[in-house]
C-alpha positions, 0 to 999 in steps of 0.5 A: 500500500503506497502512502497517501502523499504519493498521488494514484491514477486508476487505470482501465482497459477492456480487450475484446477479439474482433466477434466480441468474445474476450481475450486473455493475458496481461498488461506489464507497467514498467517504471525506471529502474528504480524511483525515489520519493523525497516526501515520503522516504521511499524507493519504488520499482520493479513492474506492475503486471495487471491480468484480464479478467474473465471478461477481458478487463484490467483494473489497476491503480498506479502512481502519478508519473508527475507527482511532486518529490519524484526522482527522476521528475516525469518519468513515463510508464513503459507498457507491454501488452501481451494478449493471446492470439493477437499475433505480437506484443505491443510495447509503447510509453505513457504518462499518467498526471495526477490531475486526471485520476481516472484513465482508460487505456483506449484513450491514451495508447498509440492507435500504431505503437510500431510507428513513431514514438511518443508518449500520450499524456491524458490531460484534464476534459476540455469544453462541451463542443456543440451538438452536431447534425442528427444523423439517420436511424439505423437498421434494426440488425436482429431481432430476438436473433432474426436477421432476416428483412421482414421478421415474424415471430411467434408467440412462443419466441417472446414467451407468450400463449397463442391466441389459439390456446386461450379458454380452450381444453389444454389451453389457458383460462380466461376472465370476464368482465367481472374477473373471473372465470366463465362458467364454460370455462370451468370443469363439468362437476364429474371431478372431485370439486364439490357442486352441490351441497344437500341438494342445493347449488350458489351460495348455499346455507345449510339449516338444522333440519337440512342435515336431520339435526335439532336446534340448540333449543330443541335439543336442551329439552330432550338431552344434558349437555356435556358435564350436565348429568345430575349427581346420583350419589354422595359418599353412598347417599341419595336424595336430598344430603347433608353431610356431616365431618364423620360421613367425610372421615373428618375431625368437626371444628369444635374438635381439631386443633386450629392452625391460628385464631384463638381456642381453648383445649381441654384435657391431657394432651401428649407430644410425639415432637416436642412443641416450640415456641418462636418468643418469650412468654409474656404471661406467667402461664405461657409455654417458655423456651430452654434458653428462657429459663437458664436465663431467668434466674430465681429471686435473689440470685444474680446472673450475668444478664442482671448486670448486663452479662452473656455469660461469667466464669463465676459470680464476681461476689465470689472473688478473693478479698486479698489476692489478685493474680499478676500474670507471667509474661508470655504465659497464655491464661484460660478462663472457662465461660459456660454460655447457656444459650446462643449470643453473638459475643463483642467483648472479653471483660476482665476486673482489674482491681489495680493497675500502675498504668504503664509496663504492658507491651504491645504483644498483650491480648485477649481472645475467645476460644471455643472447647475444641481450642479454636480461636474465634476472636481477638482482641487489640493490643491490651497496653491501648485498652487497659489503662491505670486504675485502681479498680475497674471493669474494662470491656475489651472489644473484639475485633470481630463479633463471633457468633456463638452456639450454647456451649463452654468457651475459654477466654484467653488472657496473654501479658507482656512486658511488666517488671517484676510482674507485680507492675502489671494488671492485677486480675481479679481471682476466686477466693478458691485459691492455691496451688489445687483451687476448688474452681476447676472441680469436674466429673472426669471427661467434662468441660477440661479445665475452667482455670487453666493456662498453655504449657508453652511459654514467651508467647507474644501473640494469642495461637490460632488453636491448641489442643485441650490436652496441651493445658494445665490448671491454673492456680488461680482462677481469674474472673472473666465474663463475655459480653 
């Protein structure tokens, strides 16, 4: 593909043998040696060869010879045509300018390439001249193939019926002045269209009576129409019935149970699925759910949702006067928690009875695991959470709220940095205290430990799980809720 700064002529040619059939072979355009063009950075060369089509015709596209940036400036095409049965080529020089962009090859050769030598340079259309004289007609030289003087053709030679042939047997139909068919036109009958229908010819309409039928209204008086038949029994009875919930093998309504609205029930009932209910009750006498009741505690007895709780290690009234518990740094502590119904927990809380305000390091947390030793929740760094005190409850937020099954869960506790250890929190403990504590008493295969720690140590991040066989008791037993 040339550049579009280098101007292109369309060149055409048609070739035809003297009876007008079209001739075969090509047309070679040859350039000098080689062209260069200043404008577009190019070189150019090599000939053009265009092939005549299956009707005799080329069609090809070939740079302006006079284009500006040519080197050499107006060159000239050398054109070999070499066309079969022709007898020899023909070889003469043209130019194409790039005001003409259209050129026909008839228009610009030499009518005698054998003789003088020049080049035909096409140049742009000159002015309309005037009409010249009306010249005679001329004969008519054939007709649909007929030379001869006086022509007749025949109606099968323009593909048209003979006169003859129309309305006749084995010929063409013909219409009247109405548009159609003449009756003398048509077949007798004797064939398979229909000429009569019952006896009657035209535009025929055909009445109950004239197929042997009755009338719509006749017939609803002497026989029931489809799906009319009367119902001749119900459930074995006949006449006039009345059915009652036992002939149907049903329960009456002042004995089934209702699905909604208000009923009473009397007498002992029996359950094969225990019943449920979606609420808590709102009157002494209703049904209540399991997690109702470990939640309601009896008058007098504080639980952890008396004070805003989901669940507690223990009631705090029964922590230890005197002994907080200072924890080794890097040592993993475990508190059990027993949550009796399924909550969606946010917070680990822990009492501090008393703290300096400063020594914790950024590798303090607290979790939550579940009783397989799964950890389900962390805390942030306790050193940004747990501040001076000199008693206080601090809440520590999760940093993902976990929802929580009924079951046993630990709340993990990890300290670092202070030094000694007494500069750190003092977490408040059972009054059951000592190297057994009475805290962690339990029926062999239950819940592991309540109180309890990890046996590896120089932990500076809560593990992602642990295994419960890998825990010892606690001495102590640090007070934990979850909230």
């Amino acid at each position: 593909m040339l550049p579009e700064s280098i101007p292109t002529v369309r060149l055409t040619a048609h070739y035809l043998s003297l009876d007008g059939r079209p001739l075969s072979g090509n047309v070679e355009f040859q350039p000098p040696a080689l062209l260069t063009h200043s404008e577009a950075d190019l070189f150019v060369g090599g000939p053009t060869v265009a092939t005549l089509d299956a009707e005799g015709r080329i069609d090809v596209t070939l740079p302006a010879t006079d284009a500006e940036g040519w080197n050499p400036f107006g060159w000239t095409y050398s054109v070999t045509e070499r066309i079969a049965g022709v007898g020899r080529n023909r070889s003469y020089r043209i130019a194409l300018s790039a005001g003409v962009p259209e050129v026909d090859l008839a228009d610009i050769a030499p009518a005698d390439p054998a003789g003088t030598q020049y080049v035909t340079v096409p140049g742009p259309a000159g002015p309309q001249g005037e009409p010249g004289p009306q010249g005679p007609a001329g004969p008519v030289r054939s007709v649909n193939g007929h030379t001869e003087a006086d022509v007749v053709l025949t109606a099968a030679e323009v593909s048209a019926v003979p006169t003859a042939d129309a309305g006749r047997a084995g010929g063409i139909a013909q219409l009247d002045a109405t548009g159609k068919v003449p009756l003398t036109q048509l077949p007798d009958g004797t064939g398979e269209g229909v000429t009569s229908v019952n006896g009657q010819t035209g535009a025929v309409t055909i009445a109950a009576a004239d197929l042997g039928a009755l009338t719509p209204a006749a017939a609803d008086t002497r026989y029931l129409a489809i799906g009319g038949a009367p119902v001749t029994s119900v459930n074995g009875q006949t006449g006039a019935i009345t059915l009652t919930s036992g002939d149907l093998g049903a329960v009456s309504a002042d004995q089934a149970v209702l699905l909604s609205g208000a009923q009473t029930i009397a007498g002992a009932k029996t359950f094969s699925t225990v019943p449920t209910v979606s609420a808590d009750p709102a009157n002494g006498d209703q049904l209540v759910r399991r997690s109702y009741v470990d939640t309601v505690a009896s008058s007098g007895t504080w639980t952890p949702a008396s004070v805003g709780f989901k669940a507690w290690a223990f009631d705090p009234a029964a922590s230890s006067v005197i002994n907080p518990q200072y924890c080794i740094n890097g040592t993993v502590y475990l508190i059990g928690v027993p949550l009796t119904t399924a909550a969606t927990i946010t917070n680990v809380v822990f009492y501090v009875p008393g703290f300096v305000g400063t020594g914790l390091a950024p590798t303090s947390y607290a979790g939550l695991y579940t009783s397989a030793g799964a950890r389900v929740g962390v805390t942030g760094t306790l050193d940004k959470l747990i501040n001076k005190t000199e008693g206080a409850t601090f809440v520590l937020k999760l940093t993902t709220a976990y929802a929580a099954a009924a079951g046993n869960y630990w709340v993990a506790l990890l300290i670092n940095g202070p030094d000694p250890k007494t500069n750190g929190p003092a977490f408040m403990v059972g009054a059951s205290v000592g190297n057994y504590p009475g805290g962690s008493a339990r029926m062999p295969g239950a819940f592991f430990v309540r109180h309890a720690r990890l046996t590896i140590t120089g932990q500076t991040s809560l593990p992602v799980s642990f295994p419960p066989s890998n825990i010892i008791a606690d001495t102590n037993a640090i007070w934990a809720a979850v909230s």
